[in-house]
C-alpha positions in Angstrom: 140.2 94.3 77.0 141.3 92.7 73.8 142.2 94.6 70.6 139.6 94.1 67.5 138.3 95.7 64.7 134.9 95.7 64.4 132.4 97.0 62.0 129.8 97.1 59.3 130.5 97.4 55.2 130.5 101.1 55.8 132.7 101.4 59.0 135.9 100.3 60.4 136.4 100.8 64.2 139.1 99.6 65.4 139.8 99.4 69.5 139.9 98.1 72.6 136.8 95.9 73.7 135.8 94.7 77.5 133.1 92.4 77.9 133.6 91.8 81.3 132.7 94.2 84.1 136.1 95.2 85.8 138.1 94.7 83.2 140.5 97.9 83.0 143.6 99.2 81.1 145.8 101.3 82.0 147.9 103.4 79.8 150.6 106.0 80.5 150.8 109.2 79.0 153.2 112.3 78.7 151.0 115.2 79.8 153.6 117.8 80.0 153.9 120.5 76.8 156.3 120.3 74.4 157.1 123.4 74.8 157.4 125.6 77.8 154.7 128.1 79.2 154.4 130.0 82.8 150.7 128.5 82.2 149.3 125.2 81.2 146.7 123.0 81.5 146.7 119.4 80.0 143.6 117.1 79.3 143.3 113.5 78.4 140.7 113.1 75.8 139.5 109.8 75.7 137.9 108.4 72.5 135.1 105.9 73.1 132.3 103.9 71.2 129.0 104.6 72.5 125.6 102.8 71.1 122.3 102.6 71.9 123.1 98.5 72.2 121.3 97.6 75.5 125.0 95.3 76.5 126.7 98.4 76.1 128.4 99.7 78.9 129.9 102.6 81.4 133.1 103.2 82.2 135.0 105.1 84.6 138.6 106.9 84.2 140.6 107.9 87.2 144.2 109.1 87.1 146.0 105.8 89.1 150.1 107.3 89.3 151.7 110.1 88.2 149.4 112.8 87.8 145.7 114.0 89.9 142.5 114.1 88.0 138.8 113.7 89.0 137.1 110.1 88.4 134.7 111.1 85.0 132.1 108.7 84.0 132.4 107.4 80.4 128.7 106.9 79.4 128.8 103.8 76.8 125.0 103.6 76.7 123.0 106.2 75.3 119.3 104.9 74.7 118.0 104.8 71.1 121.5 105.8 70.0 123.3 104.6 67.0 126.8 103.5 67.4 129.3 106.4 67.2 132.3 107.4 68.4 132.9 110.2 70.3 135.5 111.4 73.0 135.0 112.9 76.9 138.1 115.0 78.4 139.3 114.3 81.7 141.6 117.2 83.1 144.9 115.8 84.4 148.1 117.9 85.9 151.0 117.8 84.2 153.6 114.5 84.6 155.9 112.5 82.3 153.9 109.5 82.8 150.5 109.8 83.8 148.6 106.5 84.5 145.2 106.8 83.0 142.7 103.6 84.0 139.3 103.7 82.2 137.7 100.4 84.3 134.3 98.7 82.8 131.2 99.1 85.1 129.0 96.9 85.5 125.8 96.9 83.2 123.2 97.4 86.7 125.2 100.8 88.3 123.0 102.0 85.0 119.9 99.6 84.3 119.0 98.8 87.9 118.2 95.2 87.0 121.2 93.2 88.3 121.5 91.5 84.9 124.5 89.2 84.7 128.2 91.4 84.2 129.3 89.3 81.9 126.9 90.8 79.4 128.5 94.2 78.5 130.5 95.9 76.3 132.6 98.9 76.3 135.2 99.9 73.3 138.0 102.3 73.7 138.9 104.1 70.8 141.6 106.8 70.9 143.7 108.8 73.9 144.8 112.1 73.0 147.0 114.8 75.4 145.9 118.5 75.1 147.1 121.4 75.9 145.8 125.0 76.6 148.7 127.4 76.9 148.8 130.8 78.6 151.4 133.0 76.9 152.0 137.1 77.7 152.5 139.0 74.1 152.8 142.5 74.9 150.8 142.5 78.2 148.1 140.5 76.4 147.4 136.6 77.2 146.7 134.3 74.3 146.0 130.8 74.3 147.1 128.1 71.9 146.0 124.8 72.0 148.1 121.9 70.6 147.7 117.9 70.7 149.7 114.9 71.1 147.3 111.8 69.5 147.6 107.9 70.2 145.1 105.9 68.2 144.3 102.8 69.7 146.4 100.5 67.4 148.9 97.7 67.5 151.6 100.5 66.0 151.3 102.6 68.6 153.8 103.7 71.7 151.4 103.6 73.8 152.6 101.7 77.3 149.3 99.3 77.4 148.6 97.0 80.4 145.6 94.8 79.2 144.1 93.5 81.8 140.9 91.3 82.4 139.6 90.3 85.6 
């Protein structure tokens, strides 16, 4: 993954971009509340370019140290689309720092034509912790839900390992 900026006169979207399938990062996360509660549950929301471009590519993020999640698929090609951003949660326990790897698959998991790896693209965007809270108020439960955002920038605190294979 290497850090650009791309876009059109209209748009600015600036990110992470793989172009080779396997190429990972890794980035650790604080997914415990800033506040206390008896109950929470946290979620990585992970912001992503998908596109109707036939290089673009899947993804998949797994939880690699720290904290448990479920592998999720991030689907990068979405026939006839145009090229938007959007984001896909991916629930996570709770843990100080919380390894998240989203890892580029390659282009023929989808297309079934064993094209050449080389030939994709995937672009992370944005990582963002939530919350969902379970509070008691007078015998009642009520839920709040509250974020903690990391754009994908060169300012940000984000612990990055950028790795291409």
């Amino acid at each position: 993954f290497k850090e650009r900026a791309e876009g059109g006169r209209t748009s600015y979207k600036p990110g992470y971009v793989a172009h080779i399938a396997g190429a990972f990062v890794e980035v650790t996360l604080d997914t415990t509340p800033v506040r206390r509660a008896a109950q929470s549950s946290a979620a990585v929301e992970i912001g992503f370019l998908q596109s109707g471009d036939p290089t673009m590519s899947d993804a998949n993020a797994t939880c690699v140290s720290g904290c448990v999640c479920a592998p999720t698929i991030l689907t990068g090609y979405k026939a006839g689309a145009h090229s938007v951003s959007i984001s896909q949660s991916l629930a996570v326990t709770q843990h100080v720092a919380c390894v998240v790897r989203v890892e580029v698959l390659p282009r023929n998991r989808r297309d079934e034509q064993g094209g050449a790896d080389v030939d994709c693209k995937f672009k992370l965007r944005a990582f963002s912790v939530s919350f969902l809270l379970q509070q008691a108020s007078k015998g009642d439960a009520f839920r709040s839900l509250y974020n903690k955002t990391a754009m994908c920038e060169s300012s940000t605190s984000l612990f990055v390992a950028l790795l291409d294979r």
